[in-house]
Legacy VTK file of the C-alpha trace (Angstrom):
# vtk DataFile Version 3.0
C-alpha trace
ASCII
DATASET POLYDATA
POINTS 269 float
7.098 -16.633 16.173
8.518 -19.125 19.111
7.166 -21.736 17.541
9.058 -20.785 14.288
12.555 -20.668 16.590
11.272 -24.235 17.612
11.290 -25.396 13.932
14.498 -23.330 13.371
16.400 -25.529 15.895
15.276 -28.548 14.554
16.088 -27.899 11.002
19.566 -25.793 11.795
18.104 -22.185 10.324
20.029 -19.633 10.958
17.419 -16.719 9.948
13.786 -15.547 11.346
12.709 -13.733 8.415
9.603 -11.053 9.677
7.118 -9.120 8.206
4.119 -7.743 9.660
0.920 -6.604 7.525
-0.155 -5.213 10.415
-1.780 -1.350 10.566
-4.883 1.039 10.617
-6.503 2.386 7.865
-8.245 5.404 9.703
-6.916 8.556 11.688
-7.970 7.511 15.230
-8.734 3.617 15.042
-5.529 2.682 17.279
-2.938 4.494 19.257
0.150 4.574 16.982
2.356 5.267 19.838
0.969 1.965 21.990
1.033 -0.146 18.466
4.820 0.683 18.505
5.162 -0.440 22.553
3.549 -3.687 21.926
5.717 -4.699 18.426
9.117 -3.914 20.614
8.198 -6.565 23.392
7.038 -8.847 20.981
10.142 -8.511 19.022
12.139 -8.309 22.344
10.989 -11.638 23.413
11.267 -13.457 20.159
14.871 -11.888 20.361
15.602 -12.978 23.551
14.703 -16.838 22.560
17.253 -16.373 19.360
20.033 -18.968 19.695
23.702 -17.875 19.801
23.850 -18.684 15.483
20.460 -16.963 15.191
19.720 -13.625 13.266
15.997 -11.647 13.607
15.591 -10.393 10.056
12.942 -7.590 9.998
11.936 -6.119 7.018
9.223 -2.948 6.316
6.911 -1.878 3.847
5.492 1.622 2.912
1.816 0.605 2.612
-0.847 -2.144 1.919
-2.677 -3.726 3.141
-2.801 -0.970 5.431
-2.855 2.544 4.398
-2.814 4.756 7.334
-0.093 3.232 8.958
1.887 0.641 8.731
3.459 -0.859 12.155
7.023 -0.678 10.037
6.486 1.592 7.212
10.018 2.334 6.645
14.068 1.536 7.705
13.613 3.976 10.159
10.948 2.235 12.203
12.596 -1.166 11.438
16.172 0.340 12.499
14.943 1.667 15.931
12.734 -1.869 16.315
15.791 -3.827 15.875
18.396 -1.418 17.894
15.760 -1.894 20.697
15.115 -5.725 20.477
19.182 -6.301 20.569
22.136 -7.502 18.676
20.720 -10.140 16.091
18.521 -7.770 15.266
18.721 -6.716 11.660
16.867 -4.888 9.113
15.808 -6.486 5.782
16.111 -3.821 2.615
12.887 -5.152 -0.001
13.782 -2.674 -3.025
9.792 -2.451 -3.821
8.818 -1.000 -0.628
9.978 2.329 -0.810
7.858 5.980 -1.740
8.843 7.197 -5.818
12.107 8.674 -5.723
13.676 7.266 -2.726
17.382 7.044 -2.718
17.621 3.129 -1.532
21.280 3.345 -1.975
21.676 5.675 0.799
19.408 3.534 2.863
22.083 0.411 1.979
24.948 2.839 2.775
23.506 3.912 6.285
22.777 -0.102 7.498
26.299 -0.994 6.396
27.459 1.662 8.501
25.445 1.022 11.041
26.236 -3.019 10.905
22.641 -3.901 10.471
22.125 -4.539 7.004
20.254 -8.449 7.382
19.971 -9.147 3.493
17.880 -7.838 0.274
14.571 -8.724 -0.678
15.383 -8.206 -4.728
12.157 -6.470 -6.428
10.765 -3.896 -8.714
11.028 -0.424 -7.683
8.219 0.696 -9.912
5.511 -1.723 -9.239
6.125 -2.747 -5.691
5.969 -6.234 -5.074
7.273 -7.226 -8.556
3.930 -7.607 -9.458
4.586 -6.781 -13.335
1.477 -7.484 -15.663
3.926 -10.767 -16.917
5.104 -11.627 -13.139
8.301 -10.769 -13.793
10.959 -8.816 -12.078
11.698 -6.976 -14.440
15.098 -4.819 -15.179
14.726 -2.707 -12.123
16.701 -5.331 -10.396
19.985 -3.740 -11.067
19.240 -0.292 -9.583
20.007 -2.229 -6.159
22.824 -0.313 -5.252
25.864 -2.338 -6.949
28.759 -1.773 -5.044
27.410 -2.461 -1.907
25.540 -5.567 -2.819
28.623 -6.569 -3.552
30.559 -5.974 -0.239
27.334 -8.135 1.284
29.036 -11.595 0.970
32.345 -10.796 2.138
31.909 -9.334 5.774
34.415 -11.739 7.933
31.671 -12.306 10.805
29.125 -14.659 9.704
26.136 -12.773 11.688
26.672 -9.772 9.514
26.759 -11.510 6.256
23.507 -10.668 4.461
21.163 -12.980 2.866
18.969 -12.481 -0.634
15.711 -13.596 -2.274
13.066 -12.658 -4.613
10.658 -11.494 -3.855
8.301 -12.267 -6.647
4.406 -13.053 -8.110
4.049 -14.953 -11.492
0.687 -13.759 -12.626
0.613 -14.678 -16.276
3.992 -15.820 -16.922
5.554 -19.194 -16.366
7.068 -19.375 -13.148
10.005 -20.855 -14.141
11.216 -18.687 -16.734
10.299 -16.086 -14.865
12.368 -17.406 -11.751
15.386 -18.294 -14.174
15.454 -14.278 -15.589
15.314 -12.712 -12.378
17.730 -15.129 -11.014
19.822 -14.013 -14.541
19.283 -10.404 -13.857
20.669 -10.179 -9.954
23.918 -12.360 -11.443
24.611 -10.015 -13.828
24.342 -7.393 -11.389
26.039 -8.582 -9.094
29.041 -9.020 -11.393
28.644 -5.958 -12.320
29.607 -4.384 -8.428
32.219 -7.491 -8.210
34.273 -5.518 -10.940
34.238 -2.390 -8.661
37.725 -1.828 -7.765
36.877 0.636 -4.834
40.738 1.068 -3.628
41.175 2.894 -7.328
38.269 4.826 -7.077
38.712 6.238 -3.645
41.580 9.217 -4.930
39.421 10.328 -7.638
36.617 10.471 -5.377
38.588 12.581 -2.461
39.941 14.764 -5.864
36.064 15.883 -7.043
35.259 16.342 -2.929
37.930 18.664 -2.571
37.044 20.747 -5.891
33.611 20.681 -4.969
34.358 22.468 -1.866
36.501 25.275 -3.617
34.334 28.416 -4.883
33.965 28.800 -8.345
35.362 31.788 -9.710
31.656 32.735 -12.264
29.867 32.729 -8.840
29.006 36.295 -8.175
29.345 38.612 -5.005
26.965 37.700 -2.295
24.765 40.890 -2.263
25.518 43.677 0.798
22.561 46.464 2.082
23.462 49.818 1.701
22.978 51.605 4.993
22.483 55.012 3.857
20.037 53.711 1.181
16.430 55.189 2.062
15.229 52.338 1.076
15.551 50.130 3.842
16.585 46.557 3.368
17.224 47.041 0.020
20.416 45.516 -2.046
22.490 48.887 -2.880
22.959 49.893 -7.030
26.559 48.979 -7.316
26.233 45.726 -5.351
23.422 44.636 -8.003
25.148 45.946 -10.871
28.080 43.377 -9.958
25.308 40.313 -10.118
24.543 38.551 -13.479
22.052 40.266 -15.999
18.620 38.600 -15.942
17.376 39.314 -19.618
13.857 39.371 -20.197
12.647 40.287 -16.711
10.730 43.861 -16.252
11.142 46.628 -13.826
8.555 47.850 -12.305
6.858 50.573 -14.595
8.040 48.575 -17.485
10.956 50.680 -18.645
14.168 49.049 -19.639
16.145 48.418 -15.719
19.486 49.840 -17.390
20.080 53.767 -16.039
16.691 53.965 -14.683
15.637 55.377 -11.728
13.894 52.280 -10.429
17.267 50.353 -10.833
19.050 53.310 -9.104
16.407 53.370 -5.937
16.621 49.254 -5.591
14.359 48.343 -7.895
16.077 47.081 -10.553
16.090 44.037 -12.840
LINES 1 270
269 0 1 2 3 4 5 6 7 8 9 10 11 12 13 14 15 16 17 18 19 20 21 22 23 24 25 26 27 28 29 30 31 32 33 34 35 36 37 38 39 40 41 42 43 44 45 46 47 48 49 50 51 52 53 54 55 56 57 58 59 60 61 62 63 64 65 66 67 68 69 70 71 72 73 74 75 76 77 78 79 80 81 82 83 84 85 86 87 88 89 90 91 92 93 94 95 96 97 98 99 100 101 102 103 104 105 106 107 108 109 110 111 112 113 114 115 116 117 118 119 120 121 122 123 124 125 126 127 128 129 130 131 132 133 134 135 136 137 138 139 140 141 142 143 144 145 146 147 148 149 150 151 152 153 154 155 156 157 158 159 160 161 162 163 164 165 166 167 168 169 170 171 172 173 174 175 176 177 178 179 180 181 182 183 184 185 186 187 188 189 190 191 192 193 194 195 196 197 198 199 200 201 202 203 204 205 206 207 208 209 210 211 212 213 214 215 216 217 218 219 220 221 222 223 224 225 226 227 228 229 230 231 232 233 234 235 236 237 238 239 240 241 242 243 244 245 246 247 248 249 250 251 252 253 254 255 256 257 258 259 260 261 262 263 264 265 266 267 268
């Protein structure tokens, strides 16, 4: 990685790009915790050789070709890697690297926040490393969250301006059309968030926050205990009776809940 500052010097790049495939694949075959010690004082070193114009991008991955753990699995392990290593520290989003059903646009949201969102390694969210069975990238691409791709290229201080690419494999289509559709998909996209008038859609936001918070007049009476009720811990008759019918359901015994004795000693429907 010093020697890759070395080129970086010579050729005037501004970004050290990192990803590790490193892991274990068995419960036991390394100390997780000492794995961890060693990656922050090799990142801590390559930081410290980082010229004054020189970001440390770091990005993560949930598995493969490890599957027991992955030295950065996730933007939690890269986050803490790169709030430990220093300033030009920063952590690279790949949207292909994530578990089924992770909200990446919360991830985006938090690094922005935090000032350490490096860049975006565009991808398929379904098959990983945009390995499609045609190579391509697919439509995925514009679930990247929109709006704050499109704050990326305007940050004022060039260090936090965040950097893109494609992260792609061309199995059995042509690499070039393939290239030129993905390339066509993140434009469109990113036009897309570039109409995004967020001064506009800040009052109606605040509006549904505020009438979310305000209780809804169908929601029924949180249920109370009736202390002189033998049986103990039980909701009390009238403070069920004021809760919502649930047709269909049984009391125990099987009689109908309405007047019955079960309903009357807390048993009801």
């Amino acid at each position: 990685m010093l020697a890759c500052i070395d080129i970086m010097d010579a050729t005037g790049s501004r970004d050290l790009k990192l990803w590790f495939s490193d892991g274990t694949n068995y419960p036991g075959q390394d100390d997780i915790r000492a794995r961890q010690d060693r990656l922050a004082e090799a990142l801590a070193a390559v930081h410290a050789r980082l010229g004054a114009d020189q970001r440390m991008l770091l990005e993560y991955k949930l598995f493969e070709p490890s599957f027991y753990t992955m030295d950065v699995p996730d933007w939690g392990t890269a986050y803490l890697q790169c709030l430990a290593a220093g300033s030009k520290a920063m952590v690279v989003v790949d949207t292909g690297h994530h578990a089924p059903g992770t909200n990446i646009e919360f991830i985006v949201a938090s690094l922005i926040r935090a000032g350490r969102l490096g860049g975006f390694d565009f991808n398929s969210r379904s098959v990983l490393c945009g390995r499609r069975p045609d190579g391509r990238l697919g439509r995925p691409v514009p679930a990247l969250p929109d709006h704050a791709r499109g704050r990326l290229g305007r940050r004022p201080r060039p260090r936090r301006r965040g950097r893109v690419m494609l992260d792609q494999c061309h199995n059995i289509e042509p690499k070039i059309p393939g290239q030129i559709r993905s390339v066509m998909n993140v434009q469109e996209a990113t036009a897309k968030a570039l109409r995004v008038d967020g001064k506009r859609s800040r009052r109606p936001r605040r509006r549904a926050t505020s009438s979310a918070r305000t209780p809804c007049s169908w929601m029924p009476t949180p249920p109370t205990c009736d202390p002189s009720s033998p049986w103990s811990g039980r909701v009390s008759a009238s403070t069920r009776s004021r809760w919502p019918p649930m047709p269909g359901r049984a009391t125990r015994g099987g009689s109908s809940p309405t007047g019955s004795a079960a309903q009357q000693a807390g048993w009801g429907a």
